[in-house]
N, C-alpha and C positions, 0 to 999 in steps of 0.2 A: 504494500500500500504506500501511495506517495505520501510522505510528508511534507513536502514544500513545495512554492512554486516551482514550475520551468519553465524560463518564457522561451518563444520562438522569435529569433531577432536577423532572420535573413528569411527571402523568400526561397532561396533552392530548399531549406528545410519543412517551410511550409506548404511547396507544392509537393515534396517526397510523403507527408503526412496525409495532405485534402487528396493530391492526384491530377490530374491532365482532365480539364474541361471537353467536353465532347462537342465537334466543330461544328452543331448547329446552333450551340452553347453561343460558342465565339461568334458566329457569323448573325448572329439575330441583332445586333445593333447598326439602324440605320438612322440615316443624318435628313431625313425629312418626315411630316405623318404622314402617315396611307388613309387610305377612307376608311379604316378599319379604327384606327385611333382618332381620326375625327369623331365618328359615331362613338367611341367610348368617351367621350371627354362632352358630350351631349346627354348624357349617362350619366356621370360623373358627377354629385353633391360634395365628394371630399376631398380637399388636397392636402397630403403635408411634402411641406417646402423646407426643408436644407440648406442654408445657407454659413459664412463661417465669417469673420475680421479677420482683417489684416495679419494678424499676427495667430490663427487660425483658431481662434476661440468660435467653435459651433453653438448652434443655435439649429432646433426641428419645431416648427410652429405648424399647428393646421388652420388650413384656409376653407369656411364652408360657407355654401350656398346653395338656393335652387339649381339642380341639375340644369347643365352647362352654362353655370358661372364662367366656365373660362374659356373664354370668344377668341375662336379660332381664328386668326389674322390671314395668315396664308399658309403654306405647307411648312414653313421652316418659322413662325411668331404666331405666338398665341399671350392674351392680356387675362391678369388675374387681376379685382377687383381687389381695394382695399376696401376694409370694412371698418365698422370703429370699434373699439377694443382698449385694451388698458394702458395706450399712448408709451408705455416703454419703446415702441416702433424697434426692436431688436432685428427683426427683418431687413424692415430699411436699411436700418443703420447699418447691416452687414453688407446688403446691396451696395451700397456709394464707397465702402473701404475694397470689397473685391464681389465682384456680379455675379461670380461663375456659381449654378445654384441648380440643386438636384429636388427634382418634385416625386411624386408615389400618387398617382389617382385612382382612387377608390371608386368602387361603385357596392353599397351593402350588399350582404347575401353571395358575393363573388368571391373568391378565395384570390382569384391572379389580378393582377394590379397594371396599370400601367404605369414605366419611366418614363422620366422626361427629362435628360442634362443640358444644361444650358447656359447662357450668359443672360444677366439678367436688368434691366432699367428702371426707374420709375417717373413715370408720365404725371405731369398735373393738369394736363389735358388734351383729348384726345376728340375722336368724334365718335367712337365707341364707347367713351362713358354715359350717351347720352341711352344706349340698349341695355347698359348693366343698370339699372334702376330698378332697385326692390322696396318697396315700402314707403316709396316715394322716398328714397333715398338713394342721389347718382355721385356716387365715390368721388372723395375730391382726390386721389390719387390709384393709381393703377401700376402693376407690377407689368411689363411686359419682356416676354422671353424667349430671346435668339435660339433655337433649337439646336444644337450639338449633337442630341445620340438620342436616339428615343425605341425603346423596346418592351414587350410584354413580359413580367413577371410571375412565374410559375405561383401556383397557393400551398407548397409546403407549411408554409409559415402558419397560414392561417388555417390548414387543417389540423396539424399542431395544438393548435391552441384554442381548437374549437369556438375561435371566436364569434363566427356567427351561429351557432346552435343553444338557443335558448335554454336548453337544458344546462349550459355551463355558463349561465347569468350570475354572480351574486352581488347587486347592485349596492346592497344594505349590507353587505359584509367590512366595510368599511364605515369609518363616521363620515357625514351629510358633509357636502362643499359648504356649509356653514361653520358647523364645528372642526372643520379643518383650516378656516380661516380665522377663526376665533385663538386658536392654539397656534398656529406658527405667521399667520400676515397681519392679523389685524385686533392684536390682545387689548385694546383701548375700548375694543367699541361689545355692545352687550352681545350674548347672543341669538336673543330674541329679534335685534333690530338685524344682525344678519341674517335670521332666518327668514325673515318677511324678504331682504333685498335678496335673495339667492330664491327666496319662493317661486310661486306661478306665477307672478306678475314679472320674472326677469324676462322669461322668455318677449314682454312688450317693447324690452327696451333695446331689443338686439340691434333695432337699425338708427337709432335715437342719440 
């Protein structure tokens, strides 16, 4: 039995361990979308986005909205909506220090995912923000993304981890997004008054 770490710190050790990808592996990354990833990303309610600083501090944030938030520009740009949110803007701010930014589009109930690598900008106006408008709410900035590599992602992961099969739900197995902000964000405030703000009236304020 191992007692201690051992790390692997060259890649010829780590390919001798995983093993040689099989070349439809390799060969499945292409540098435009097909109508195949069009039609998924019309699909598509969830993204999380990848981005890193300068000095390569990551950062994985999810982007969601009504299926196909994110308006397909041409074969090679597509624009993600900014939404409002907790104004840390971590996203951005990684965007403006280094662009180059890796997305995962979801679609529920689906195990395989689409990628998407790319370079990435942000617009404060375009003529496309005037289609993303939910809630009578048309984003005063937008992510838009030079496409690099873009390929389908197999659902080992998420068969793994039964993540959409209801039967492996435990929603309540954890304390409420109230009393976990009560304990480590927001120890000042009561938390009765976060549970009203976290209640069923937050879901009003999403576009607000």
């Amino acid at each position: 039995m191992t007692t201690q770490m051992v790390e692997v710190t060259s890649q010829s050790e780590l390919r001798e361990l995983v093993g040689e990808p099989a070349r439809h592996t390799l060969d499945k990354a292409r540098p435009a979308l097909h109508a195949l990833d069009r039609e998924w990303l019309t699909r598509s309610p969830l993204c999380l986005i990848a981005t890193s600083d300068a000095d390569g501090g990551c950062d994985v944030s999810p982007k969601g909205d009504p299926p196909g938030f994110a308006k397909v520009l041409d074969d090679r740009t597509l624009a993600i909506p900014d939404r409002p949110g907790n104004r840390r803007i971590d996203t951005l701010r990684n965007i403006l220090a280094n662009p180059r930014v890796g997305l995962i589009f979801l679609i529920p109930g689906r195990g395989d995912t689409l990628r998407i690598n790319g370079r990435a900008r942000i617009v404060r106006e375009a003529p496309f923000l005037d289609e993303m408008v939910v809630r009578r709410n048309r984003p005063k900035l937008a992510i838009v993304v030079d496409v690099d590599e873009v390929y389908h992602h197999c659902s080992k992961a998420f068969l793994r981890s039964a993540t959409w099969q209801p039967e492996s739900w435990e929603p309540d197995a954890m304390p409420s997004r109230a009393r976990i902000a009560k304990a480590l964000d927001r120890p000042d405030e009561s938390l009765e008054a976060l549970e009203t703000y976290y209640g069923p009236r937050y879901a009003e304020k999403l576009y607000g």
